[in-house]
N, C-alpha and C positions, 0 to 999 in steps of 0.2 A: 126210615131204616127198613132194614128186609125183615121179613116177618116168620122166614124159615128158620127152625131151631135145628141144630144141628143134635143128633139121638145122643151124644157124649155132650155132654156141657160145660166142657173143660180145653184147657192148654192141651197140645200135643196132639189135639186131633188131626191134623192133617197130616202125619205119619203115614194113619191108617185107612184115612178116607180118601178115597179118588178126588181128582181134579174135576172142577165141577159140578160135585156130588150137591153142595150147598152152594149158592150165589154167596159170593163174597163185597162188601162194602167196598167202592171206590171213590173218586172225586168227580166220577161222571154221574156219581147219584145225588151229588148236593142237593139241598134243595133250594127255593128262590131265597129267601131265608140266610142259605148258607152264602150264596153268591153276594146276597148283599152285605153280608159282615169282609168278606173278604176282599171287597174292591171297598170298602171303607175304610179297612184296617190298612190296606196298603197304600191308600191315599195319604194317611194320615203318616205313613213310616215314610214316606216321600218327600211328603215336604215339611212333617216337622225333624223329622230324627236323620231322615238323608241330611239336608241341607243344614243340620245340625250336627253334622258327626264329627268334623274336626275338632270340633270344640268339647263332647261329649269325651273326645279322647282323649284333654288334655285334661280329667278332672274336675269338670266344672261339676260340682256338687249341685249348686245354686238351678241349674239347665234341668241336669236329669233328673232332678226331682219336681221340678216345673210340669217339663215333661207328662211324670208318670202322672202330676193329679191332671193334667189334659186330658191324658189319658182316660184316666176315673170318670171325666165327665164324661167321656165315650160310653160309658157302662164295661169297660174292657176290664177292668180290675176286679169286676165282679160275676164274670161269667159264669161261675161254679160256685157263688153263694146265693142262700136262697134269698126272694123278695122280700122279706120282711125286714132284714137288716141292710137293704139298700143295693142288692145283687141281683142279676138276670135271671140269675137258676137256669142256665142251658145246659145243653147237651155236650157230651165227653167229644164231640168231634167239632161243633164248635170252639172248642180252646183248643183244639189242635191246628186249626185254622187259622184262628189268630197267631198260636205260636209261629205257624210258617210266616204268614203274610209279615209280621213285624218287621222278617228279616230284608221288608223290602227296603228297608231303611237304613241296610247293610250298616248297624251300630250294634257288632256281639254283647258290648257295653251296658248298652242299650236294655237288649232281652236278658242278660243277667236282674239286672235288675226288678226289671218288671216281673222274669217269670220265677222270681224266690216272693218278690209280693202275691201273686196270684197262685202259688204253689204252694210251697214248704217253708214259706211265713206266714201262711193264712190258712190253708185246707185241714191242717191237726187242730185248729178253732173247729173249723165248719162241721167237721165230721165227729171229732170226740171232748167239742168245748161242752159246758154246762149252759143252757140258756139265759143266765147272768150273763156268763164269760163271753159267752155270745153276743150278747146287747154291749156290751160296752168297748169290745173290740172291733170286730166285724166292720161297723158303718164306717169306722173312723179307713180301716185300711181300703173298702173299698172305694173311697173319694182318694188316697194316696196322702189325704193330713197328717198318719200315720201310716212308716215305713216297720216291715217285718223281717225279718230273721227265724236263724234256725241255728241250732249248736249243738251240735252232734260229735265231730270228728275232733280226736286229742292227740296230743303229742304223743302217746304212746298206742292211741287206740284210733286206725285208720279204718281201713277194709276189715278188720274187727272191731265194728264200730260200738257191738256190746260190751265189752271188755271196760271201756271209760271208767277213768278213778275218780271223776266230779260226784262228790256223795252230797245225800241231802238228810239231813236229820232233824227230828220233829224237834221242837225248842220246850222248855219244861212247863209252859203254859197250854201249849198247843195249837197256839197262834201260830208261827210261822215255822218253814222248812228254813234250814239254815247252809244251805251252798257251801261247797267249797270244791275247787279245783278249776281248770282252764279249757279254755275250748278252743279251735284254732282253724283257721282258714275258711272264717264266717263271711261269706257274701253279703250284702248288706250289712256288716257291720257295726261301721261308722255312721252309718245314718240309720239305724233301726229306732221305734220306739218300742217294740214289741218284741220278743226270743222265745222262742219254742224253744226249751235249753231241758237236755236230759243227762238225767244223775242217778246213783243208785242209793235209793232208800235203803233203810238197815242194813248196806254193806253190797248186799245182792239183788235187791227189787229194781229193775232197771224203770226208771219213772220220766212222766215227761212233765216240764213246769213253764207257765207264762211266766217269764220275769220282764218286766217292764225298765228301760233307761233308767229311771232314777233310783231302781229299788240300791236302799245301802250296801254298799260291802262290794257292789257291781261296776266291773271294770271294762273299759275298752282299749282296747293298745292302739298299734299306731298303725297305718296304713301300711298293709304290703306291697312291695314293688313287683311288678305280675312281670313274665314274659307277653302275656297279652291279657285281653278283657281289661285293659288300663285304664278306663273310664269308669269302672265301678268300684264298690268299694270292698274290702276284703282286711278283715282286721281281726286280732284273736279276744277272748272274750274271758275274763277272769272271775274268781269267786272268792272271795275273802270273806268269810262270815254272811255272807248276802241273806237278807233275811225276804222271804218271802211268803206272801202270806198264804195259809192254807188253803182259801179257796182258790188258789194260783195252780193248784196240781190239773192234771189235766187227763180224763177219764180216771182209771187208779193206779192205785200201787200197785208196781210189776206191771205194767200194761205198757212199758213205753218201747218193747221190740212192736208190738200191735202197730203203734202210733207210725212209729219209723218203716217200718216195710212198706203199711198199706202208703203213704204220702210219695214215697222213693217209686216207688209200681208205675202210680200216675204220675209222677216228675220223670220217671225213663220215658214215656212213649210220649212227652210233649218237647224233652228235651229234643228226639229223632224228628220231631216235626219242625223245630229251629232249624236244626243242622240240614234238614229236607231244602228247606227254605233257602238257606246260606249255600249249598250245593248247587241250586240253580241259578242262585244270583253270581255266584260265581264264574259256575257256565256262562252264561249270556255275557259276561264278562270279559271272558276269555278269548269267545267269538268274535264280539267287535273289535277288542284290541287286532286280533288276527288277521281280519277285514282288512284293515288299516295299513297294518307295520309290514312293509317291503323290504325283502332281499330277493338279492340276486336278480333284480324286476318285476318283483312280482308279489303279490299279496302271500304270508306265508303259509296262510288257512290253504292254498295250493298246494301244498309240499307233504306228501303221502302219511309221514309219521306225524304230522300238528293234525291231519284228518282225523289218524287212528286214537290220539289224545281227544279231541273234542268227542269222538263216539264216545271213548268210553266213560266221560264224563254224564254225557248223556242217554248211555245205558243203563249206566252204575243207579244216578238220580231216575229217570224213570222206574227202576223195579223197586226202590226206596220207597219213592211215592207207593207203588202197589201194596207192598208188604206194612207199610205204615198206617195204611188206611185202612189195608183190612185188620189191622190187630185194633185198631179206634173200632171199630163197628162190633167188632166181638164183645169187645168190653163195656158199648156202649147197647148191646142187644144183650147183656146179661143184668144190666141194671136199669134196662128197660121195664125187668118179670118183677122188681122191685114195687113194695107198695111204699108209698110217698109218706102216707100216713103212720106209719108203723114205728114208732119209738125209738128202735136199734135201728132205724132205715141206711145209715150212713155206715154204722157197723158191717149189715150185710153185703150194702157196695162195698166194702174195703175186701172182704170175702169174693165180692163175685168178681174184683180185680184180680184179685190173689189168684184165683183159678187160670190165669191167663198172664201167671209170671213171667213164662217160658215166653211169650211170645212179646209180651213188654222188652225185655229183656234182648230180647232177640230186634225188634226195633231199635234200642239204644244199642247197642254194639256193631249193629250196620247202619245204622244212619251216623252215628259220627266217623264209623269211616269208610262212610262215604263221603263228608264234608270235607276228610284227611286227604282222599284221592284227588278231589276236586281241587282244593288247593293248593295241593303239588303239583299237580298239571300244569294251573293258573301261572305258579310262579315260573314255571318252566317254557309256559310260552311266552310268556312274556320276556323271560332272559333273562338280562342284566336287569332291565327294570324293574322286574318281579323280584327283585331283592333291595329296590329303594322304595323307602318310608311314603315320599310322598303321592307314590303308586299305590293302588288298590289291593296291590293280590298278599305284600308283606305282612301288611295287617291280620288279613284272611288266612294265613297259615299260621300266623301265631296264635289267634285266638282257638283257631279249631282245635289244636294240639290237649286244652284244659278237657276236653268235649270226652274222651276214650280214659278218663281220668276220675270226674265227679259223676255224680248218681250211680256210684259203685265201678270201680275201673273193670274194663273190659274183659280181664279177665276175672274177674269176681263173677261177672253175670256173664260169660260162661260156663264158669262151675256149675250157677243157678239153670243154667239149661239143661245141664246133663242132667244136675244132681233131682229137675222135679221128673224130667224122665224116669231117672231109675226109680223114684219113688211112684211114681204113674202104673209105673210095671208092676213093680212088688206088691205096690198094695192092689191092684187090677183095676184101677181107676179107668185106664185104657186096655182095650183086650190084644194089647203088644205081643204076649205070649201067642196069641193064637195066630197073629200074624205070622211071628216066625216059624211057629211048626207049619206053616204051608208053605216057605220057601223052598224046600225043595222040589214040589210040584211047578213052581213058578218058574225056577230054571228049566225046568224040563219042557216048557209048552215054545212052541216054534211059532207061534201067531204071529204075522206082522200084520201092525196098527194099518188103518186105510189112510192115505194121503190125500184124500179128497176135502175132508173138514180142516178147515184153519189150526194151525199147530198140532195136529194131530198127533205127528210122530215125537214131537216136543214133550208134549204131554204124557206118551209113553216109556217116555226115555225117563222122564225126570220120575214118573209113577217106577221104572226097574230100580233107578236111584234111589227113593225110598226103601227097596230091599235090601238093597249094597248096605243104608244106612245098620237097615235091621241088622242084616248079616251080622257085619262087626262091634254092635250092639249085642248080639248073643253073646259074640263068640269071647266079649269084654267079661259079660256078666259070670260067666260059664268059667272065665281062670281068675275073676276076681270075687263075685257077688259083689255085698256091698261095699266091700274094699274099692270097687269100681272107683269111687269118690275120691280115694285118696291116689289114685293115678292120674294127676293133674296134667301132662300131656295128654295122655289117653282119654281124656274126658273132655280137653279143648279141641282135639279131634274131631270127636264123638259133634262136640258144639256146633263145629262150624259147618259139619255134613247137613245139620238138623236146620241153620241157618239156609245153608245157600239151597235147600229145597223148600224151605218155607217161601225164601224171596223169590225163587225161580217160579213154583206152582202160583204163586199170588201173580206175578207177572203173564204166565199162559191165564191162567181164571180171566185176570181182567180182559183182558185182549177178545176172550173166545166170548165174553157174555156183555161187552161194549158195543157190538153191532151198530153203527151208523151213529156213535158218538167218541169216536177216537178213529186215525186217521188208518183204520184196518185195511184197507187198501195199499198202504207201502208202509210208514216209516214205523208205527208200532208193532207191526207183525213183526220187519227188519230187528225190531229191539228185541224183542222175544227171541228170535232164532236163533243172533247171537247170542243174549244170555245165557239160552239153558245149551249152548253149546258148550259154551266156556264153562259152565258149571258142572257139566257131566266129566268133561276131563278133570276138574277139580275133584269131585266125588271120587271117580278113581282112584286120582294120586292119595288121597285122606285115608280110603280106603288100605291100600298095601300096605301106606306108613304105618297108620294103626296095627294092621296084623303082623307085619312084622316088630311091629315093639310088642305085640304082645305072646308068640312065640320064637321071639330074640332070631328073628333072617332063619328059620326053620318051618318053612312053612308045610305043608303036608300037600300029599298029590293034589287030593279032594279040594282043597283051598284053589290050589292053582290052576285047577280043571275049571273050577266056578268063578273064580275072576275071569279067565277069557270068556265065560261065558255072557257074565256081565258085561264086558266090555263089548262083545259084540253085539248087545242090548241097546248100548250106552254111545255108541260114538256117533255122531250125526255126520251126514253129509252137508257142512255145512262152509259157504264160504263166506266166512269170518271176515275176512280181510275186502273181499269185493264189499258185504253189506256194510261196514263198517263207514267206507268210503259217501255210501248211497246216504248215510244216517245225516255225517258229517253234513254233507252236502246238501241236505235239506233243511239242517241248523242253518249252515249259510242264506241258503233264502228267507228265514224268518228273521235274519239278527238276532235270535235267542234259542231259549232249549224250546224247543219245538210240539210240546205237551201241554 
């Protein structure tokens, strides 16, 4: 990992930090280490789980759990727990490794399963179990003998997941908590032997409990029928007097928003490492079909607009890659400063994740859609047969669709973007304020950036974009304060400016500090140029919308004067349409995405 700390140790720094101020974590820094997990894992997604998919999809129970303990023996089920209970103990960018590579096995099915075993049926042990609860669960899940779960979401209580009426009350010996209510749209299950399941103690302690398959009073309903992920299992989870026993709670009472945030943090940025995965295999997918399928005489990958769909497949997925990896390294150079030895150690990781929601966050809401664009593309060049079953691409669009949905729908964790912004600000965690009182100075300098250094002008355009973001970011705060929060357009705005300068800056960073290990000669530079081309016009348009919703199509001279100005900051010379063709076209000579 890089050894540079960045002087703010938190989310949202790159608002206010220049492009390349800090080297940022990419795939070009693996190490020998990382290479060799990930041509192992995708060997293994190859030829056990490819050559096993059709079958995976029709519910073979008996397969995918085969599977996952094969798995186990890999050591892959225990990547994130520590050695004594029969796990790797590696590093945060390790399991995001693995999450892509799975998907070489093109089975969503597939990584459902495995990654609620190796996530959010297993890491609320690893991190806030009691060393009993520890020994006696842990080993078992990470050989795959036993399957884990997690039960959070209720029929009344979705994306307000704290709200749940499943109560637990102590019983009048003090032996066990006594369950009661339902839990719904549980991944694993039907096959779990273990349930991370949370209820609220004395009416209001939101709490979290092991309940294990056999505990009494504990129900399993009946398989639901999915639009896709139809290979795993997904059943609702009941509580009828469930007794369970007291040392079943898990860290304390009231602790179980703790439990649930810090696990959902690192299940967002592993989940964008699936969907990373599944975007590429899709790509490459798309491309040899294209190769192939002739009209009109001719191969259709020829035909200007199947070009301009393969770029931006392969743009979209390159900056994913970028901005994905470097929010893995943040998170993984913050739990780095971690002592191993220290008691709360697993506590303080869930904190030093927490610092770095905004950008977790910001990976799961562009990485699944970008697996969304990908496979709309898929289907589309594919045609007619991108709409039958026993084509590749049907599958692939159904499943991505659950992706912008669980680990907090999409628009949930843009709220969380804005809303740890505005808290960044207020409390002055980041010195935002003092950024924006220099924006007027900043409109006012005439500098043009030099054209000599790679991406140069990219760089300054997306560094003026960050202003643009500021701008309307004051001018939000300035007629709402913290009412800010409850302007949920105005704040999904606010998100997505914050996104696509996160992904665009990670995309210039890697490009500008990969010298002579990514193809800086043509086709990554090519990616770059059109991204933050296309991104700068996005910025704009986000921008006006904004201001105009927030003084209702009345804008003021001052406003109007500083938008041209931005925009003459902001618009690249760029031809979008020629690079797009060059990008294309050198997917064509590899048969895949080309990174």
């Amino acid at each position: 990992m890089n050894s540079a700390i960045n002087k703010y140790k938190t989310g949202g720094c790159f608002l206010i930090q220049p492009i390349g101020e800090h080297p940022i974590f990419t795939r070009e820094q693996f190490s020998d280490e990382h290479g060799e997990i990930e041509k192992m894992v995708k060997e293994f997604a190859r030829k056990r789980v490819l050559e096993n998919k059709e079958e995976i999809e029709k519910f073979n129970k008996e397969l995918s759990l085969s599977l996952i303990r094969e798995i186990g023996e890999l050591g892959l089920l225990g990547v994130n727990i520590p050695e004594e209970y029969g796990g790797m103990d590696l590093d945060k960018i390790t399991s995001a490794i693995v999450a892509e590579s799975l998907m070489a096995g093109s089975s969503a099915s597939f990584i459902v399963t495995w990654s609620v075993q190796t996530g959010i049926g297993s890491l609320p042990i690893v991190w806030f179990g009691t060393p009993e609860q520890k020994e006696k669960y842990l080993p078992k899940l990470v050989t795959g003998e036993w399957i884990g779960a997690y039960g959070l979401t209720e029929p009344s209580a979705g994306s307000d997941a704290l709200s749940g009426k499943t109560s637990a009350v102590l019983s009048d010996d003090g032996k066990y908590y006594i369950l009661n209510g339902e839990k719904i749209f549980i991944s694993n299950g039907g096959w779990g032997q273990v349930y991370i399941v949370f209820a609220q103690v004395e009416g209001d302690k939101f709490s979290a409990f092991i309940v294990e398959r056999d505990t009494p009073g504990f129900g399993i309903g009946a398989e639901e029928k999915k639009m896709g992920m139809k290979g795993s299992s997904t059943t609702s989870l009941t509580f009828t007097d469930a007794k369970v026993p007291v040392g079943n709670l898990l860290y304390k009472v009231g602790k179980g928003a703790t439990i649930a945030f810090n696990t959902l943090n690192m299940g967002r940025f592993k989940l964008a490492a699936s969907d990373l995965g599944g975007a590429k295999i899709i790509t490459s997918g798309a491309i040899n079909y294209g190769l192939e399928r002739r009209q009109f005489g001719q191969a259709i990958t020829n035909f200007d607009v199947i070009k301009g769909k393969i770029a931006d497949m392969v743009i979209r997925s390159f900056a994913a890659d970028s901005m994905i990896y470097r929010t893995i390294g943040l998170i993984q150079d913050a739990t780095d400063l971690l002592d191993k030895s220290d008691p709360d150690y697993y506590i303080h990781m869930g904190e030093a994740t927490e610092r770095y929601a905004i950008e977790a966050s910001m990976a799961k809401v562009y990485g699944s859609e970008t697996a969304a664009l990908c496979a709309d593309n898929g289907v589309q060049i594919l045609g007619g047969y991108g709409f039958i079953e026993e084509y590749p691409m049907a599958g692939a669009y159904r499943d991505a669709r659950i992706d912008r949905i669980w680990e907090g729908t999409n628009e949930i964790n843009r709220q969380i973007i804005t809303g740890y912004m505005i808290k960044k600000t207020l409390m002055e965690e980041l010195p935002i304020r003092d950024a924006i009182q220099k924006l007027d100075d900043f409109l006012a300098q005439e500098e043009k950036p030099s054209e000599n250094e790679i991406l140069n002008l990219e760089a300054q355009a997306i560094e003026t974009g960050k202003r643009l973001a500021l701008y309307l970011f004051h001018e939000a705060l300035c007629q709402f304060g913290q009412d800010l929060q409850h302007e949920q357009q105005l704040s999904e705005i606010l998100a997505n400016m914050f996104i696509e300068i996160y992904t665009a800056e990670s995309t210039i960073a890697r490009v500008q500090q990969g010298v002579g290990k990514i193809n800086l000669e043509g086709t990554a530079v090519d990616v770059s140029k059109v991204h933050t081309a296309e991104v700068c016009l996005k910025l704009l348009n986000f921008a006006l919308t904004g201001l105009n919703g927030i003084y209702r199509a009345h804008l003021s001279e001052k406003i109007i004067d500083d938008l041209r100005i931005f925009q003459t900051k902001m618009l690249l010379s760029t031809d979008i349409i020629g690079l797009k063709r060059r990008i294309a076209e050198k997917a064509y000579v590899k048969k895949d995405y080309p990174f």
